[in-house]
C-alpha positions as CSV (number, residue, x, y, z in Angstrom):
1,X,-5.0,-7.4,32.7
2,X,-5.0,-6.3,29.3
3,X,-8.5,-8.3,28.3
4,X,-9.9,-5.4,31.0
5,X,-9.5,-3.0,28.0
6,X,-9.3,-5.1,24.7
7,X,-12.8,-3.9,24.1
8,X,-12.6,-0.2,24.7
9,X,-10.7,2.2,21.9
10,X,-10.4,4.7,23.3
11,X,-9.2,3.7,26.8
12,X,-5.7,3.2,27.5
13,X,-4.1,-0.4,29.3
14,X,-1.9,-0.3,32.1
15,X,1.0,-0.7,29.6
16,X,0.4,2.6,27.6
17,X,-1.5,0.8,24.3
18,X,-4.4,0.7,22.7
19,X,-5.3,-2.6,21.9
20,X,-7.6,-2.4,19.4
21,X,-5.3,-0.6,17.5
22,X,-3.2,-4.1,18.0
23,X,-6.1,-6.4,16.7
24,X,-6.4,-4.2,13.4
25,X,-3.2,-4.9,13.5
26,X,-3.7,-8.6,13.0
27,X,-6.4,-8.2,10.6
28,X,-3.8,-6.8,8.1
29,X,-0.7,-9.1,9.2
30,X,-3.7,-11.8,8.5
31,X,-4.6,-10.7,4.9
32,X,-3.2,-11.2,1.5
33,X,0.2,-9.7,0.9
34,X,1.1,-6.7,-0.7
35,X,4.3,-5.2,-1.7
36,X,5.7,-1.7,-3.1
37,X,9.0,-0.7,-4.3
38,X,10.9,2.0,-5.3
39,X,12.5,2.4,-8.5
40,X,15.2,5.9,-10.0
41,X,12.3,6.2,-12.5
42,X,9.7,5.0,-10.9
43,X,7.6,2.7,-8.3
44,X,5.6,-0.6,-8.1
45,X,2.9,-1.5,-6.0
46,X,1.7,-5.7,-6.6
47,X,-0.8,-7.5,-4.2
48,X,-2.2,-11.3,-4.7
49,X,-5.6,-11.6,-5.1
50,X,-7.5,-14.4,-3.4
51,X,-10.7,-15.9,-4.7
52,X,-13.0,-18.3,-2.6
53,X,-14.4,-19.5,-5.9
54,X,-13.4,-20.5,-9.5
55,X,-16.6,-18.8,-10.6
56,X,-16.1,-15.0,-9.6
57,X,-15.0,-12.3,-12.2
58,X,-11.4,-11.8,-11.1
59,X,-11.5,-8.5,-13.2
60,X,-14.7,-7.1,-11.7
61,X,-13.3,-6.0,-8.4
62,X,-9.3,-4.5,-8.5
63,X,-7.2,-4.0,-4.7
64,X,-4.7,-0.9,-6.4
65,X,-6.7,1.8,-6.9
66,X,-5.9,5.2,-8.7
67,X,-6.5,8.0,-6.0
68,X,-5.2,10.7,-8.7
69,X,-3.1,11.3,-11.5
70,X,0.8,10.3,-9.9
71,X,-1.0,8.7,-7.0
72,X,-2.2,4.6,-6.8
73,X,-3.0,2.9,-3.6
74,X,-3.4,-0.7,-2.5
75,X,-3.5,-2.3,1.2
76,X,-3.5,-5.5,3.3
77,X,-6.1,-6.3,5.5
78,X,-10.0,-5.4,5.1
79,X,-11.1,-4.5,1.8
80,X,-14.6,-2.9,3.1
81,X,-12.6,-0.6,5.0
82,X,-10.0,0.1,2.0
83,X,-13.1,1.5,0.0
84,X,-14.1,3.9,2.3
85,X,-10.7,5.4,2.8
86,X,-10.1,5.1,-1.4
87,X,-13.2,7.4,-1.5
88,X,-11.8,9.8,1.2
89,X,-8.8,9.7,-0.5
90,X,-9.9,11.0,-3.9
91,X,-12.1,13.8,-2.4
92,X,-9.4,15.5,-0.6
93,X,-7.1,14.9,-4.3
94,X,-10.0,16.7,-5.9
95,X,-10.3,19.5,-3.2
96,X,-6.9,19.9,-3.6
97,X,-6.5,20.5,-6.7
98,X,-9.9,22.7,-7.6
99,X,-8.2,25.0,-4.7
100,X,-4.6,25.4,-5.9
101,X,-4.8,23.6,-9.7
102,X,-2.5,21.5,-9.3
103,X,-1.8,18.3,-8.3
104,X,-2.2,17.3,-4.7
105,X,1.4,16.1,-3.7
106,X,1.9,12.3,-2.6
107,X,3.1,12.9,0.6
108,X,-0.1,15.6,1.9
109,X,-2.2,13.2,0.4
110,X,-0.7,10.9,2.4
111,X,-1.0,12.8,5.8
112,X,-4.7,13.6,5.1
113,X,-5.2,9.9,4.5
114,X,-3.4,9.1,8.2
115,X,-5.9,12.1,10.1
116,X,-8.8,10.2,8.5
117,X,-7.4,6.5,9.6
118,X,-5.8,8.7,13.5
119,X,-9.3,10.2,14.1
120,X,-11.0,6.3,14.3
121,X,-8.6,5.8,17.3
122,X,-9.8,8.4,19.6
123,X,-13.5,8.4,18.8
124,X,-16.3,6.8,20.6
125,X,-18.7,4.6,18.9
126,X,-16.1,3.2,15.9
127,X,-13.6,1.2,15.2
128,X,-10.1,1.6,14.0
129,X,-9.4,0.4,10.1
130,X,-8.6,-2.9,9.3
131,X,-5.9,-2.2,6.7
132,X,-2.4,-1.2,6.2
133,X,-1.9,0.9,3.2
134,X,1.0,1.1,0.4
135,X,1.0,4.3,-1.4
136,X,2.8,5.3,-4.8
137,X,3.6,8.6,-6.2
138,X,5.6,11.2,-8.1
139,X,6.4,14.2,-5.9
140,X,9.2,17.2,-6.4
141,X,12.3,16.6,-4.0
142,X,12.6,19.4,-2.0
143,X,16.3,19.8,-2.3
144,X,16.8,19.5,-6.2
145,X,13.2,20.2,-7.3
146,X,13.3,17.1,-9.7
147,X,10.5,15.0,-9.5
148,X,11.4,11.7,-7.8
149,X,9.5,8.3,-7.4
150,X,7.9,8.1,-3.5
151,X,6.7,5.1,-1.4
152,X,4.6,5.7,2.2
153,X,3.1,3.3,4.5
154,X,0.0,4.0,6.3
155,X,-1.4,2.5,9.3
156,X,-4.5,1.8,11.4
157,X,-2.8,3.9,14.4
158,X,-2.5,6.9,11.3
159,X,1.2,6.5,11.6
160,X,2.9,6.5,7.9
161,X,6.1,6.2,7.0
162,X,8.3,6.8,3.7
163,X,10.3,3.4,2.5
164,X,12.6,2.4,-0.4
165,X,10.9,-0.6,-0.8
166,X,8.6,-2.7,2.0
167,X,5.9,-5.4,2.2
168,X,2.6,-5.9,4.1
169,X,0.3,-8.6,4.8
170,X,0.4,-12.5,5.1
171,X,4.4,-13.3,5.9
172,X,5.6,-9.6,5.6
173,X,8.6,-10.0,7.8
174,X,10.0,-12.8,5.4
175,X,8.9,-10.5,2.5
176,X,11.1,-7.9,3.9
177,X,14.2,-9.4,4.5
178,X,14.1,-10.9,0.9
179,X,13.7,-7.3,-0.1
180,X,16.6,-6.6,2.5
181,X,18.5,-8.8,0.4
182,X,17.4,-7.8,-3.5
183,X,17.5,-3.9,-2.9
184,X,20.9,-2.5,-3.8
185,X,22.8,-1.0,-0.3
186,X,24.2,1.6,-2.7
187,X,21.7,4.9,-3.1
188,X,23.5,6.3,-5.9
189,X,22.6,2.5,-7.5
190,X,19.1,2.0,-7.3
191,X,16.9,0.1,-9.5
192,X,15.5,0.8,-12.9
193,X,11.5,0.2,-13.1
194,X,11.7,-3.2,-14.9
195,X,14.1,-4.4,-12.3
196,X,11.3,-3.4,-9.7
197,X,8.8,-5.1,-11.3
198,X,10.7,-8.0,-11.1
199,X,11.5,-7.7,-7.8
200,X,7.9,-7.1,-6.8
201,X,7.0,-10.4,-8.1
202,X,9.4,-12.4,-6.6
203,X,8.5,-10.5,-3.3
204,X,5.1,-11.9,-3.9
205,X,5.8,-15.7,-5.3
206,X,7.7,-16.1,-1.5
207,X,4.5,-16.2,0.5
208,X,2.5,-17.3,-2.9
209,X,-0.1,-20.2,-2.2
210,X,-0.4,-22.5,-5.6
211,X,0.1,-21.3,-9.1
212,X,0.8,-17.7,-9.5
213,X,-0.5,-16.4,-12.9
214,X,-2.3,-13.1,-14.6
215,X,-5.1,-13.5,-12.7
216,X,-4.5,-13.6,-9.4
217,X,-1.7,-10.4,-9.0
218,X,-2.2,-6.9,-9.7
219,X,1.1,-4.5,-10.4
220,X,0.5,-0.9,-10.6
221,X,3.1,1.5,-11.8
222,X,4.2,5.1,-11.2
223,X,6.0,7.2,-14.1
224,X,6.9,10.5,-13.7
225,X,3.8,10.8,-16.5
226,X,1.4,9.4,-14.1
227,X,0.3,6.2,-12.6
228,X,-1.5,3.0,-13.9
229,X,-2.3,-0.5,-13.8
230,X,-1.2,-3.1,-15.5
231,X,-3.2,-5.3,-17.8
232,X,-3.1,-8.9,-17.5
233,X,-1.3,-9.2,-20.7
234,X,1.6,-7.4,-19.6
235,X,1.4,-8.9,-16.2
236,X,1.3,-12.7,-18.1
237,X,4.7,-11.3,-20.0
238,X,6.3,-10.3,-16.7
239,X,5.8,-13.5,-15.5
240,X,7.2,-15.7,-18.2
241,X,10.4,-13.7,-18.0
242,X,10.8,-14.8,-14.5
């Protein structure tokens, strides 16, 4: 019954989904992990990077992506699609700021991100996107006012969701329960931003394929003075330590 509408998007089944939606589903449970966590004075965001040859420029092409100052991105699934919504991304960051000169906040970025990704699963003639997304930011709490590490999830449906700490991708449910098990049950405990890090990377190593070095990860960072990646040197340090 359901293969009766596994080729339309915008036509409901019989059971009330949109399968479609499911398959991009699959493309990002299919595609190289990625992981984010949340930190008291900061956040991480690390994916693996696969290369179908030895002779590419592992440096040429990067997955986390700087959308604005506070604000890096990266996702699981198909990195075509990631480009175009990086690019929509950082036009409505720049709107938003020529209009009201400041800082577009993490979490409106994040909503105008999810109508882009919702409006490709009512439309006809497109597809929905292929990825999942992980984004990383500094935004004001809107009880205290203090700015305060924040993680979202988008995904193809335009759903997101805010998370302590989660993982995408190849393996993600065993990703998550080691984070279950790593992330302190206490709130007023937390983790400082090295201890992230670390985390992150041992997130990654259990679904890692062969030798994990430099080259093959990227971690990016969010401080509450902005947001960056991290070079391969400081990467190649993390990893020793671990």
């Amino acid at each position: 019954m359901t293969e009766r509408y596994s080729f339309s998007l915008t036509t409901f089944s019989p059971s009330g989904k949109l399968v479609q939606i499911e398959y991009a589903l699959a493309a990002v449970n299919a595609g190289a992990p990625s992981v984010a966590v949340k930190a008291r004075n900061g956040a991480v965001i690390a994916t693996e990077k696969n290369f179908k040859s030895c002779l590419y420029d592992e440096h040429s092409v990067y997955k986390i992506e700087q959308l604005s100052q506070s604000i890096g991105m990266v996702y699981s699934g198909m990195g075509p699609d990631y480009r175009v919504l990086v690019k929509a991304a950082r036009k409505r960051a720049v709107s938003y700021e020529l209009l009201y000169g400041e800082e577009i906040p993490t979490v409106q970025l994040v909503m105008r991100i999810a109508e882009v990704m919702q409006e490709y699963t009512q439309s006809g003639g497109v597809r929905p996107f292929g990825v999942s997304l992980l984004v990383a930011g500094y935004d004001r709490d809107r009880t205290t006012g203090a700015k305060v590490p924040v993680i979202f999830q988008c995904d193809p449906s335009g759903a997101y969701f805010a998370w302590k700490a989660t993982a995408l991708g190849k393996n993600h449910l065993n990703s998550r329960a080691f984070l279950e098990k790593r992330y302190p049950k206490d709130q007023n405990e937390g983790l400082e931003l090295e201890d992230a890090i670390h985390t992150a990377i041992l997130t990654l190593k259990e679904s890692f394929d062969g030798q994990m070095d430099q080259n093959n990860i990227e971690i990016g960072v969010v401080e509450e003075t902005g947001f960056r990646r991290l070079l391969p040197a400081e990467i190649k340090d993390y990893l020793d330590t671990i």
